[in-house]
C-alpha positions as CSV (number, residue, x, y, z in Angstrom):
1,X,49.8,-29.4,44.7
2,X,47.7,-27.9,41.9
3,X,47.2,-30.1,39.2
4,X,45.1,-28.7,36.2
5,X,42.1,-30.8,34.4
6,X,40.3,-30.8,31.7
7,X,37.4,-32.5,29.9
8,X,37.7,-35.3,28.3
9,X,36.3,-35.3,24.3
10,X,36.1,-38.7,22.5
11,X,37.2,-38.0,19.3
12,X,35.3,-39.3,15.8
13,X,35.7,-42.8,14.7
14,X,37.4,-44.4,11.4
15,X,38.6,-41.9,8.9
16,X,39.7,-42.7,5.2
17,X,43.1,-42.9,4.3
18,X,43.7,-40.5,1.4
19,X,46.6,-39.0,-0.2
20,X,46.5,-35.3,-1.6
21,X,46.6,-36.3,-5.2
22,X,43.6,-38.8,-4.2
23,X,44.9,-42.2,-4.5
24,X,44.3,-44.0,-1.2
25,X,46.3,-46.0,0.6
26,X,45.3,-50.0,1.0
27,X,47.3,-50.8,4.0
28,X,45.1,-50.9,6.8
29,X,42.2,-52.0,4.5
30,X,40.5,-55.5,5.8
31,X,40.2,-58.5,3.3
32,X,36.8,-57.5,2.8
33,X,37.4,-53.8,2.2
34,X,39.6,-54.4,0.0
35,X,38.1,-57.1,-2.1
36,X,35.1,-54.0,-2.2
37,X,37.1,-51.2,-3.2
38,X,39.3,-53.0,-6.0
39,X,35.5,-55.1,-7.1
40,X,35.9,-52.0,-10.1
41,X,39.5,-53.1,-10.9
42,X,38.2,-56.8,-11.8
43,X,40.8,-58.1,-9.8
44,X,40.4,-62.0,-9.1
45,X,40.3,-63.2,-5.6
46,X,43.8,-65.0,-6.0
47,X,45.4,-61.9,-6.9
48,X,43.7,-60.6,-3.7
49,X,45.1,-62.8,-1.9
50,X,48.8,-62.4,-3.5
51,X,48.6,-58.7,-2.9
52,X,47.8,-59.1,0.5
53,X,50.7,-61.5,0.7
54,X,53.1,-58.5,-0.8
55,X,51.5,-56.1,1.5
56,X,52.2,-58.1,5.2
57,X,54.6,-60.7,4.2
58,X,57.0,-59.6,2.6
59,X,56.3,-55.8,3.2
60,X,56.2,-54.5,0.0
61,X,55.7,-50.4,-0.7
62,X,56.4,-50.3,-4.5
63,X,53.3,-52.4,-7.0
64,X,56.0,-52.1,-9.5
65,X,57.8,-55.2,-6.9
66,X,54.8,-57.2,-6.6
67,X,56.0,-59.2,-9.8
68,X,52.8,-62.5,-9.5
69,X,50.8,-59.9,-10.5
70,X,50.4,-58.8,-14.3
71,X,51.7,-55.4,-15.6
72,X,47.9,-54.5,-16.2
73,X,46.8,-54.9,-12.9
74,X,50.1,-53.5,-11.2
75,X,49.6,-50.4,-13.8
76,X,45.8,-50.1,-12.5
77,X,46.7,-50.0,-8.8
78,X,49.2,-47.3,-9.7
79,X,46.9,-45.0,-10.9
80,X,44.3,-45.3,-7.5
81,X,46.1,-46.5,-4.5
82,X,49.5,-46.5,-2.4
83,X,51.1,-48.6,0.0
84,X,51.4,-46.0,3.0
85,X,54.5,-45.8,5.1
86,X,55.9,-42.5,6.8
87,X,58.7,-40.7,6.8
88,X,61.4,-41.3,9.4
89,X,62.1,-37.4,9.8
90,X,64.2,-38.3,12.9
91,X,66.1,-42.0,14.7
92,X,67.7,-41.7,17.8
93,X,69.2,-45.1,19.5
94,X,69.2,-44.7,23.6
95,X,72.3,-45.9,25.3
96,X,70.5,-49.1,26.4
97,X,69.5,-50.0,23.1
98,X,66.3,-48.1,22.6
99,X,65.3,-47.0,19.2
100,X,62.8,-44.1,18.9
101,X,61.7,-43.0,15.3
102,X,59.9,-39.5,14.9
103,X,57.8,-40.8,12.3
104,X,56.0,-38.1,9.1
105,X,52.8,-39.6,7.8
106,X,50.9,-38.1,4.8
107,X,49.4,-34.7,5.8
108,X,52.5,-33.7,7.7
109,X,51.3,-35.1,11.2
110,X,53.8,-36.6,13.7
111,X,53.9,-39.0,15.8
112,X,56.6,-41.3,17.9
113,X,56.8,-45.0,18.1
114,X,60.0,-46.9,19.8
115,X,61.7,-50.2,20.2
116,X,62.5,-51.6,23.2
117,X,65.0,-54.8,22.7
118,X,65.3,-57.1,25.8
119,X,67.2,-60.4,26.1
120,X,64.2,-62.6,25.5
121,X,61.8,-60.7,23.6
122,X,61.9,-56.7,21.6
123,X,58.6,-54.8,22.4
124,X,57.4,-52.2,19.8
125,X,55.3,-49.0,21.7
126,X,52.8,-48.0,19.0
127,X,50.7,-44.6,19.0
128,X,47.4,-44.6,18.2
129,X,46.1,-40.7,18.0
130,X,48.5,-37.5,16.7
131,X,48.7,-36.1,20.2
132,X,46.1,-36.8,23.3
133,X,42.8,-35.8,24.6
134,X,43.4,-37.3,28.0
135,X,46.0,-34.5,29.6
136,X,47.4,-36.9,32.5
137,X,49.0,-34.5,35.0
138,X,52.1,-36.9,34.4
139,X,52.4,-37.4,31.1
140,X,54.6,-35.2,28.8
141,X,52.4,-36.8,25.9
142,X,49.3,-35.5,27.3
143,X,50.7,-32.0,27.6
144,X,50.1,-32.2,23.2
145,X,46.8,-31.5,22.1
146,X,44.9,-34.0,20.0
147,X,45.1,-33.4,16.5
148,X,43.7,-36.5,14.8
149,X,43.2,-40.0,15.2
150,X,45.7,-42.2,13.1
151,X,44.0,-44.9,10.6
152,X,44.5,-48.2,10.5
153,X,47.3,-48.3,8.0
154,X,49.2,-45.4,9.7
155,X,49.0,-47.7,12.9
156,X,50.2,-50.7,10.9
157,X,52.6,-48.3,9.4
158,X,54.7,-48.0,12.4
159,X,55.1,-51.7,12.8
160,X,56.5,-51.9,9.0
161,X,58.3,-49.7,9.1
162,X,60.2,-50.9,12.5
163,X,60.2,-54.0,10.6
164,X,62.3,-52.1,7.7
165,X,64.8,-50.4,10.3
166,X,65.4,-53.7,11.8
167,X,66.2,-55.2,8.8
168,X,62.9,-57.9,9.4
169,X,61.1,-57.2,5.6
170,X,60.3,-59.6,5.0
171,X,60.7,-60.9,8.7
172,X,62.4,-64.1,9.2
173,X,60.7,-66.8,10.8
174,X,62.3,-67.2,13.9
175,X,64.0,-65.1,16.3
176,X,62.4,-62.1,15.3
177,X,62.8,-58.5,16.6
178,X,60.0,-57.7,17.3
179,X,58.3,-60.2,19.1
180,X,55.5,-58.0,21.4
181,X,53.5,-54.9,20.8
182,X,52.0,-52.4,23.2
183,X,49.3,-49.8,22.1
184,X,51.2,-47.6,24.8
185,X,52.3,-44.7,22.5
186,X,50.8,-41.4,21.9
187,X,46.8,-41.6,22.2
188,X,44.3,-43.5,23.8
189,X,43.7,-46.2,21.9
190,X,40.1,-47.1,23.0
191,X,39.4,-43.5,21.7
192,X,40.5,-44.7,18.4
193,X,38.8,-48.0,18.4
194,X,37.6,-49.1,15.1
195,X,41.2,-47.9,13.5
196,X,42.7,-49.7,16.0
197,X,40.7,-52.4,16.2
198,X,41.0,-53.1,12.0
199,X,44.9,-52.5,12.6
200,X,45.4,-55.1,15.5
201,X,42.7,-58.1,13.4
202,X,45.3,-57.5,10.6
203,X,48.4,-58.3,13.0
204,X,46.8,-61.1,14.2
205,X,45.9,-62.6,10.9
206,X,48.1,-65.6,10.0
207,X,48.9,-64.3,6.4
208,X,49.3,-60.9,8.0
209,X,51.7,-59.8,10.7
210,X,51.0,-63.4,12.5
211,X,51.2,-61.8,15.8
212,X,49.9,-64.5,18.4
213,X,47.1,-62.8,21.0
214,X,49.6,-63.3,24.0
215,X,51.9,-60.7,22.6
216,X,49.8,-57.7,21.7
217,X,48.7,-55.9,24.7
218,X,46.2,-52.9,24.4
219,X,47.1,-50.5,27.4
220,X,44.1,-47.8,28.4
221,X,43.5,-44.9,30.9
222,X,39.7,-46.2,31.5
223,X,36.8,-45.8,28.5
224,X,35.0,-48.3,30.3
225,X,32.4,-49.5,27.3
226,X,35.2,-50.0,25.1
227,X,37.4,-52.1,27.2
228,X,34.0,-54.3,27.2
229,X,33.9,-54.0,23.4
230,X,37.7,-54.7,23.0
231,X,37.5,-57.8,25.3
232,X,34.5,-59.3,23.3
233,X,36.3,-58.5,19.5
234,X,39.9,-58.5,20.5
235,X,40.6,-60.1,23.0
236,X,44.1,-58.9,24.0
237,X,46.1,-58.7,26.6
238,X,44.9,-55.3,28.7
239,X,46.8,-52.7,30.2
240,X,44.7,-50.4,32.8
241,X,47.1,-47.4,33.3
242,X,45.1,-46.9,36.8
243,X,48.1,-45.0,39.0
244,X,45.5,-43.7,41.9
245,X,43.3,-46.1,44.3
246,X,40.8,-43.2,45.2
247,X,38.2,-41.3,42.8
248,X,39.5,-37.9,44.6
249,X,43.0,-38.2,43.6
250,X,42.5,-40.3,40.1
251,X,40.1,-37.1,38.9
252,X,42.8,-34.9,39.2
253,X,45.5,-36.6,37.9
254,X,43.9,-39.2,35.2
255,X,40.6,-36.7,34.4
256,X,39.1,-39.7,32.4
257,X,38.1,-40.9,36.0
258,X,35.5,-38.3,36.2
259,X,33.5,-39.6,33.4
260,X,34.7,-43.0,33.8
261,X,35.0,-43.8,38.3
262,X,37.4,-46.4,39.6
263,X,34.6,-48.4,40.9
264,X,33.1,-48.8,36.9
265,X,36.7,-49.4,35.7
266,X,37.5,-52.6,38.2
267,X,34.0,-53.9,37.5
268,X,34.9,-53.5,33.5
269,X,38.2,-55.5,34.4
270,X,36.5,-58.2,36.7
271,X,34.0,-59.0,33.4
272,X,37.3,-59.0,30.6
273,X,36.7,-61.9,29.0
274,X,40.3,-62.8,28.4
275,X,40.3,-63.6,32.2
276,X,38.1,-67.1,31.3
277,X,40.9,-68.5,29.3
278,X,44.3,-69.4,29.8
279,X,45.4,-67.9,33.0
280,X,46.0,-64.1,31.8
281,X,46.3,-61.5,34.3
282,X,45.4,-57.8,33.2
283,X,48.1,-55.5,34.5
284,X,47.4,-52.3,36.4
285,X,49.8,-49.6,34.9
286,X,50.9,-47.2,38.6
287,X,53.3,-44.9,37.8
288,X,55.2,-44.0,41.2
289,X,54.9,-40.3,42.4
290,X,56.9,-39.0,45.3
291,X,54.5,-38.4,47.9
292,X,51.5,-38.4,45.8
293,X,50.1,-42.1,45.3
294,X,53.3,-44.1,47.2
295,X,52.5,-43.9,50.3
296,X,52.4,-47.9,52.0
297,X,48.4,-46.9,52.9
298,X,47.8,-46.9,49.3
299,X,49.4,-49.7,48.6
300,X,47.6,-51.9,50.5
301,X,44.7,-50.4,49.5
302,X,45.1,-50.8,45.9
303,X,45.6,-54.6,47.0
304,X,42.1,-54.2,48.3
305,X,40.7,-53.1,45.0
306,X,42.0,-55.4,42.4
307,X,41.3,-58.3,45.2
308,X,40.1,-61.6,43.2
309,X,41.2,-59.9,39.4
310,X,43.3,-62.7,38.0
311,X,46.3,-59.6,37.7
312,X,49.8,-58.4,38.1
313,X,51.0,-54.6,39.1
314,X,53.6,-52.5,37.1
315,X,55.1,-50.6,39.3
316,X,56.5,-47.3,37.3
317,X,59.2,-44.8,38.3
318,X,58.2,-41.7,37.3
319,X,59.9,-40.5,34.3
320,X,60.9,-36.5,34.2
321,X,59.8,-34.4,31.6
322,X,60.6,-30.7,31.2
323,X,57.8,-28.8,33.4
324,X,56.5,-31.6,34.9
325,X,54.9,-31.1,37.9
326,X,55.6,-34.2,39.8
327,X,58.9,-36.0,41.4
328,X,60.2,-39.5,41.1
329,X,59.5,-42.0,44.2
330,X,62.6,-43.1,45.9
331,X,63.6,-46.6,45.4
332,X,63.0,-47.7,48.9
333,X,59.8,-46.6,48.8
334,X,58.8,-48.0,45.6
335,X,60.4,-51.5,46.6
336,X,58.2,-51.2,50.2
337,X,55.2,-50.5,47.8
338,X,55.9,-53.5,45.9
339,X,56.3,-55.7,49.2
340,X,52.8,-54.9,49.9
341,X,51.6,-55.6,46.7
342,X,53.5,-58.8,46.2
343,X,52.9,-60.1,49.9
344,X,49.5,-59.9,48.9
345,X,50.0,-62.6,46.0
346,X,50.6,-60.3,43.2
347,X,53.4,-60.2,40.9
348,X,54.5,-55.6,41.9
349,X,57.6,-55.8,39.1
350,X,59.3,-52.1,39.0
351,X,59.4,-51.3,35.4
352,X,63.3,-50.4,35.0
353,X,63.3,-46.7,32.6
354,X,64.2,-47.4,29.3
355,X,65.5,-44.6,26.6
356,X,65.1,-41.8,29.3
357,X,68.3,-40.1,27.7
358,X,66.2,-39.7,24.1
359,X,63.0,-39.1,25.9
360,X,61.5,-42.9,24.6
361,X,60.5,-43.7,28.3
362,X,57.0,-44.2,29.5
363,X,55.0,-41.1,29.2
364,X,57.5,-39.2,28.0
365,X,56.7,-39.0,24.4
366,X,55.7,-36.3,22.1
367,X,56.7,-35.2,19.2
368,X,59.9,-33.6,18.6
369,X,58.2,-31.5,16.1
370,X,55.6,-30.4,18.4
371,X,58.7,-29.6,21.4
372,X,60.0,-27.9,18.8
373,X,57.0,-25.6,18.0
374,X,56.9,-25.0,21.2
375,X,60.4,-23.9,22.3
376,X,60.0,-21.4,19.2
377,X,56.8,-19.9,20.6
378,X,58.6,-19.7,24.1
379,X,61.4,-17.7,22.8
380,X,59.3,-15.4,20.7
381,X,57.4,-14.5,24.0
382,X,60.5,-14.2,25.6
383,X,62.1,-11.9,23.7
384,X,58.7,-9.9,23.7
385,X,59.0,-9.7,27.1
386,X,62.9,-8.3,27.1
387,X,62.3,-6.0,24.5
């Protein structure tokens, strides 16, 4: 089996949020960026803190709703900023429930993001990057090429904006929808890191989202000096999407293991902090491919590596994607993969597919604009060819 690489490029850091008449957007701003950037408006720090209030709490897009505040200082805001939200340009519901929104955001860019309602909890998978750098040999997402990093308020745009479609704005205060969210949409997230980070400090604020620590989890292919970052600032729950226990099968199908080796990626997860407190296991992401990486060998070897990591295995059938170069394990030997893992004292759950019939499962998103694009091109060569 050929599987194609190529190299990985870390994209640019944090990148203002403007809109094309020039009024910039204040979601996404910290407390302290926005007490600077409205210091010119004379804004008091009370009204600060009510207009953070309208932003998170009770989700407000409109300054003309944001009635404590005067008429003068609503008018003011007007003029210079906006509360950001995209455009739902397509909502498709799976037949288990699954909601996946194709979501606009300013300059035309698309991204996905999708809801995932369970019996005991509603998980939210939020991108992070228009597109991918990483190219995964499995992953439909990483067949897109990176176009830009999202900011911080397009990241916490998603989240509102689930929160609006769920009927949650403002959200109530118990039995919410959305309960957990996963940085496991389009993008690496650790390639995005100071947007995400600002994003994920405002969700965890208690006058912000109020999301607790245990239910944010940041999932990553390997950029091994970030996870250290992200365990000392963060502190979340990590996700390693590892899927190969050898350096000479991992290069070829994760390619960020070729700047990044196994052995510096389990010594970043033996050192995550999170592991000191409160019993938190980091979970090894291994997506099962028929005779690729399922063989019973590996499983007991990948039992080997992770030996004495406080951790649990997802074990995850390979979900199809048009092209895709790669099969789905059978059951029984996903479930005799799992014995070995779980005989070994680890928790090996099989992840069952959800929202496979609107392409919402695990590494199958991409933007329907971008399939779109390039069905068009496809048929435009094809009927070059014919004629």
């Amino acid at each position: 089996m050929k599987v194609e690489t190529a190299v990985v490029k870390e994209p640019a850091a944090r990148m203002p949020a403007t809109a094309p008449d020039g009024r910039r957007d204040l979601l996404g701003m910290s407390r302290a960026e926005l007490a600077a950037e409205l210091a010119p408006l004379g804004i008091e720090p009370y009204r600060l803190k009510q207009l953070w209030h309208w932003l998170y709490q009770r989700g407000a897009t409109s300054f003309a709703t944001m009635t404590t505040l005067s008429k003068d200082i609503r008018s003011r805001l007007e003029e210079g900023y906006f509360v950001g939200r995209p455009t739902i340009a397509a909502a498709q519901e799976s037949a288990d429930g699954t909601r996946k929104w194709l979501l606009r955001q300013n300059d035309g860019r698309d991204i996905e993001c999708v809801y995932i309602p369970e019996e005991e909890r509603g998980t939210l998978c939020v991108s992070s990057q228009v597109g991918c750098t990483l190219t995964c040999a499995f992953c439909h997402t990483g067949t897109q090429k990176l176009v830009r990093n999202l900011t911080s308020g397009e990241i916490l745009g998603q989240i509102m904006t689930a929160r609006e479609q769920l009927g949650e704005n403002p959200p109530p205060q118990e039995g919410r929808a959305i309960t957990n969210i996963v940085l496991m949409g389009m993008g690496e997230p650790l390639f995005n890191y100071d947007n995400v980070a600002a994003a994920m400090k405002i969700a965890l604020d208690p006058e912000g989202l109020a999301f607790s620590r245990r239910r944010i989890t940041l999932s990553t292919a390997g950029v091994v000096p970030m996870i250290r970052r992200a365990g000392t600032e963060l502190r979340l729950n990590l996700a390693i999407s590892l899927h190969a226990v050898t350096d000479e099968l991992r290069d070829r199908i994760v390619p960020i293991n070729r700047k990044y080796p196994i052995a510096e990626l389990i010594a970043a997860c033996r050192d995550y902090p999170v592991l000191e407190r409160g019993g938190r296991r980091i979970t090894f992401e291994y997506v099962m491919l028929d005779g690729v990486n399922d063989s019973p060998a590996e499983a007991r070897a990948l039992v080997r590596l992770i030996a004495g990591i406080p951790a649990k295995v997802n074990l995850i059938p390979f979900n199809p994607w048009p092209g895709a170069p790669f099969g789905r394990s059978p059951p029984e030997r996903i479930e005799a993969f799992a014995q070995i893992v779980l005989k070994a004292g680890y928790m090996a759950p099989v992840r069952t597919p959800r929202g496979e019939d609107i392409m919402a499962a695990c590494g199958q998103l991409k933007s329907a604009s971008e399939r779109a694009r390039r069905t068009l091109r496809d048929a435009a060569s094809e009927a070059a060819v014919s004629g």
